[in-house]
C-alpha positions in Angstrom: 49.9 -79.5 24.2 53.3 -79.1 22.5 53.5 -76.7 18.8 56.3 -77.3 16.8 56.6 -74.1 14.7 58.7 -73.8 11.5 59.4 -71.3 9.3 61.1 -70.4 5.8 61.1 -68.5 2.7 59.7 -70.0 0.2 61.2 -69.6 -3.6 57.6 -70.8 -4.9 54.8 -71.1 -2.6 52.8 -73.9 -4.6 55.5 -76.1 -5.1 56.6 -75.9 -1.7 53.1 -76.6 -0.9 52.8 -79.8 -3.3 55.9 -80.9 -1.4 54.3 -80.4 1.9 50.5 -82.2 0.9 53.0 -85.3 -0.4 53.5 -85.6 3.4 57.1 -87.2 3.6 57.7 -87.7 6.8 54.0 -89.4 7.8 52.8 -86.4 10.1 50.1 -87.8 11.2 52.2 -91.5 11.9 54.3 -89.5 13.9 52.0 -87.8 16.3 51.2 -84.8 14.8 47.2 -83.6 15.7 46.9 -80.7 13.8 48.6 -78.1 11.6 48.3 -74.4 10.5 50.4 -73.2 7.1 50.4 -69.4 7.4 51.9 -67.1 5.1 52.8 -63.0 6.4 50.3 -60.5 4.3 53.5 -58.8 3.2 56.1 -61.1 2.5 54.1 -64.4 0.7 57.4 -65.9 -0.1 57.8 -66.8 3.5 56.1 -69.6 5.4 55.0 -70.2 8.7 53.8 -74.1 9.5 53.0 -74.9 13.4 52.2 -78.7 14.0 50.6 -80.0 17.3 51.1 -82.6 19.7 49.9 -84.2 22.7 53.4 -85.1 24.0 56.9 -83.6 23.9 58.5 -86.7 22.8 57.1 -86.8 19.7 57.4 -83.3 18.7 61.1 -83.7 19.6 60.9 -86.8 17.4 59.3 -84.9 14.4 62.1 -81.8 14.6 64.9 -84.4 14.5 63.5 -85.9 11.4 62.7 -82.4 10.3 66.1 -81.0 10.5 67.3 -84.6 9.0 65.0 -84.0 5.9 66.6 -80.3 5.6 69.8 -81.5 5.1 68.9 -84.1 2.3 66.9 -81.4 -0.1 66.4 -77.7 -0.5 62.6 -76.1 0.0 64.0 -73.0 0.2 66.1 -70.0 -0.1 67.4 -69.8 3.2 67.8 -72.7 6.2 64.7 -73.4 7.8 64.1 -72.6 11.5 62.1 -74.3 14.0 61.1 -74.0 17.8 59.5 -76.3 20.0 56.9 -74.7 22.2 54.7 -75.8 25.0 51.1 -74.1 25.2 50.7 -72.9 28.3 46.9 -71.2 28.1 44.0 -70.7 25.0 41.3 -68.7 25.0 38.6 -67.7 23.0 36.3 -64.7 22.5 
């Protein structure tokens, strides 16, 4: 499994998070299993949003439209980052 993570601050947290539900880029057309939105307990201006895959290529697909989108509009104060990263072990407890 492949995790695309992003993260940015956030100048307002529910419009950012309208933006996100209106789904722009067709997550879930695009390969994307899951997702998590997290927030840090001290700094709620700033988002953390990690999307799954099954396969490399279409993660890779998703960041290039991604950092596409980023360059068309602003959703926040400062550029947006984002990682690709390959899980390499889970557990639970």
């Amino acid at each position: 499994m492949y995790v695309l993570r992003v993260e940015h601050a956030v100048p307002e947290y529910e419009a950012w998070k309208r933006a996100f539900d209106g789904d722009p880029l067709g997550r879930g057309a695009v390969g994307v299993r899951a997702y998590r939105v997290m927030r840090p307990v001290g700094d709620p201006g700033r988002v953390m949003i990690d999307l799954d895959f099954d396969e490399r290529e279409s993660a890779e697909r998703m960041l290039a439209r991604l950092r596409e989108l980023w360059t068309r509009l602003t959703v926040a104060t400062t550029p947006p980052d984002a990682e690709l990263t390959e899980v390499m072990e889970t557990g639970r407890y």
